[in-house]
C-alpha positions as CSV (number, residue, x, y, z in Angstrom):
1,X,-7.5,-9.1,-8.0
2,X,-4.8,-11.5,-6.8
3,X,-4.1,-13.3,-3.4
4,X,-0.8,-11.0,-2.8
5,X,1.7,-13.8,-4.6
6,X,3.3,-11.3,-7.7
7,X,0.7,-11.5,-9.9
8,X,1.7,-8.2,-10.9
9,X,3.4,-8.1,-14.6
10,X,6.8,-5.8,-14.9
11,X,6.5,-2.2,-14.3
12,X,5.9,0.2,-11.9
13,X,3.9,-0.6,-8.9
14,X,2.0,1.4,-6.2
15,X,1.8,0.6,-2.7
16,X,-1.2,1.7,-0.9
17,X,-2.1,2.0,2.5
18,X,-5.8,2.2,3.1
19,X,-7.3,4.2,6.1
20,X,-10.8,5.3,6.9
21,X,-9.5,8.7,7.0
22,X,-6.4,9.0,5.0
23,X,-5.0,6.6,2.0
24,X,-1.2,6.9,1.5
25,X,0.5,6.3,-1.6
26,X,4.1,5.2,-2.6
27,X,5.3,3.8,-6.2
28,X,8.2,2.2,-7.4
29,X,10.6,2.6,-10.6
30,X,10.0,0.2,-13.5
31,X,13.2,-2.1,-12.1
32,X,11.3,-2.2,-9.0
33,X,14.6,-1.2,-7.0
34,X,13.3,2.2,-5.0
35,X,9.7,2.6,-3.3
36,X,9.3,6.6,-2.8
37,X,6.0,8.1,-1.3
38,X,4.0,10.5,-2.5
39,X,3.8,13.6,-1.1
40,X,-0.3,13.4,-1.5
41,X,-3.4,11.7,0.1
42,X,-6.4,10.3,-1.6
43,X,-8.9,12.9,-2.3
44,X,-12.2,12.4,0.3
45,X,-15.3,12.5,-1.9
46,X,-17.6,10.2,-3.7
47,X,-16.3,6.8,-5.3
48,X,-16.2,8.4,-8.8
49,X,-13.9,11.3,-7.6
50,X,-11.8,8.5,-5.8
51,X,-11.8,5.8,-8.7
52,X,-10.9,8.8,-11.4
53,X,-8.3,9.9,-8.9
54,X,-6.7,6.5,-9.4
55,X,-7.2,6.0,-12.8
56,X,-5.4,9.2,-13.6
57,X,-2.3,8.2,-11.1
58,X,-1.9,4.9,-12.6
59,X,-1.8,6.7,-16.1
60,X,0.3,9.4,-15.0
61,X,2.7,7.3,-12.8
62,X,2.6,4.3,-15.7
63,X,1.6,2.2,-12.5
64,X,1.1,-1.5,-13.8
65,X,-0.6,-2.6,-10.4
66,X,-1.3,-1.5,-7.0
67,X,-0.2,-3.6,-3.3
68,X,-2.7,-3.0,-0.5
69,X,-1.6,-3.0,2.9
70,X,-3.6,-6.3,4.6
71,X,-3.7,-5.1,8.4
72,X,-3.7,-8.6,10.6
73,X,-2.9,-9.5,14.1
74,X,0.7,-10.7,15.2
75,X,-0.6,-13.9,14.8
76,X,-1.3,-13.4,10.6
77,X,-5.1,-13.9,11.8
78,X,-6.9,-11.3,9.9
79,X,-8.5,-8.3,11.9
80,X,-11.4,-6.0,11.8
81,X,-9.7,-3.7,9.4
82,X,-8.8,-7.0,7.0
83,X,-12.0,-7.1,5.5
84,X,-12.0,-3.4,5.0
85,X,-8.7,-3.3,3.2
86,X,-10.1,-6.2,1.1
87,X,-13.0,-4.5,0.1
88,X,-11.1,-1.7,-0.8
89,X,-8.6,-3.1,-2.6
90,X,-11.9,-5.5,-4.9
91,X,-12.7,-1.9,-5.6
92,X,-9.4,-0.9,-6.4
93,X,-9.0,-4.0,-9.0
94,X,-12.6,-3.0,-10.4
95,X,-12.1,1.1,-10.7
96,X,-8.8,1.1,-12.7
97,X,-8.7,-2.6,-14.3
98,X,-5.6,-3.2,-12.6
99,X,-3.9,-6.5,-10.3
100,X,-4.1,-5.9,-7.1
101,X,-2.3,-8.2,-4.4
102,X,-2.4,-8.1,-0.9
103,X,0.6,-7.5,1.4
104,X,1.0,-7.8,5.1
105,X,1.3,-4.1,6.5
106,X,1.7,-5.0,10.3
107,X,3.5,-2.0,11.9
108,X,4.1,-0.1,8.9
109,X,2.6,2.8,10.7
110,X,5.0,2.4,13.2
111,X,8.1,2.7,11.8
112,X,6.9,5.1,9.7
113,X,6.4,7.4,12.6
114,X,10.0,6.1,14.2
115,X,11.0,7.3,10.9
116,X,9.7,11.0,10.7
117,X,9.9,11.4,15.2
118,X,12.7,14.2,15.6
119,X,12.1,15.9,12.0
120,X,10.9,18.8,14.3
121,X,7.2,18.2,12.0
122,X,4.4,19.5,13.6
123,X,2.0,17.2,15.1
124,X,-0.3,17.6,11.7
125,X,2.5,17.5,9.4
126,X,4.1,13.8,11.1
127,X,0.7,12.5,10.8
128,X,-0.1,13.7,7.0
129,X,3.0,11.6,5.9
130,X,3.0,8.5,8.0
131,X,0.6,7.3,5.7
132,X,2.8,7.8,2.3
133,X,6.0,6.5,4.7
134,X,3.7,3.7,5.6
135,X,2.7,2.8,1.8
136,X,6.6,3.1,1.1
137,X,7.7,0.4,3.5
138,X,4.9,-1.2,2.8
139,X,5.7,-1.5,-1.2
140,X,10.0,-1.8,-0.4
141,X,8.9,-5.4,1.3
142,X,6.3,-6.3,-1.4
143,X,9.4,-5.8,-3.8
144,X,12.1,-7.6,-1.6
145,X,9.8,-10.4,-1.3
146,X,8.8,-10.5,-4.4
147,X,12.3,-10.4,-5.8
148,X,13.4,-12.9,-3.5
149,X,10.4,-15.2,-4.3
150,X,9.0,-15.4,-0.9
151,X,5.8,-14.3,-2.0
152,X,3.2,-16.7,-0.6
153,X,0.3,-15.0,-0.2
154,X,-1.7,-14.7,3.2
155,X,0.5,-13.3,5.7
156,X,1.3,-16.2,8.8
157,X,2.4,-15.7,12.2
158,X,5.7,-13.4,13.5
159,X,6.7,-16.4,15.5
160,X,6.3,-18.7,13.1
């Protein structure tokens, strides 16, 4: 596991956003030049059935690493879900023997819903992709900053 500063190697990537309920799930091309989400959640279940579920996307989507979404406060102090996400993503690393870095994911789930609002989705439909939307603007800024190389780990204040 990595601190979030591009300690993936070339390839394909996957962006994950973690939720207690739902995990969504975007992945980039190879040139790392288009994030698109998935059009699938995690499967709920035991950690096997979740750690196979990941091993057989990162072999079927060639994924070379996965970026978890690191909720924090405007501030870039971490929050209650921060330690959560972290966990998860330690579990990630260990499951599939893949990097895994850390990005900041503040209000991914909101333009992710600005994003799918007048669709005309139903209520259950807007809320079963926000999570994928989420994961892709989640990995598209992993990828710009990581291209740019702005990568610098820990995510800092808005303001600042």
């Amino acid at each position: 596991m990595s601190d979030g500063t591009g300690a993936i190697p070339a390839g394909r990537v996957a962006g994950v956003d973690y939720g207690r309920k739902r995990i969504g799930i975007a992945v980039c091309d190879a040139g790392r030049i288009i994030a698109s989400p998935l059009p699938f959640h995690v499967p709920a279940g035991d950690e096997a059935t979740e750690a196979a579920f990941f091993r057989g996307l990162a072999a079927a989507e060639e994924v070379v690493g996965f970026v978890v979404g690191l909720p924090v406060h405007a501030d870039g102090s971490p929050s209650r879900m921060s330690a959560e996400a972290e966990r998860f993503g330690g579990w990630l690393a260990a499951a599939t023997g893949l990097p895994v870095v850390f990005h900041d994911e503040r209000y991914t789930s909101v333009e992710a819903a600005g994003r799918l609002a007048g669709l005309g989705l139903s209520r259950g439909k807007k809320k079963a992709r926000t999570d994928s939307i989420a994961a892709q603007i989640l990995l598209t800024a992993w990828m710009e900053a990581d291209a740019a190389g702005t990568l610098t780990g820990r995510p800092g204040a808005l303001d600042g």
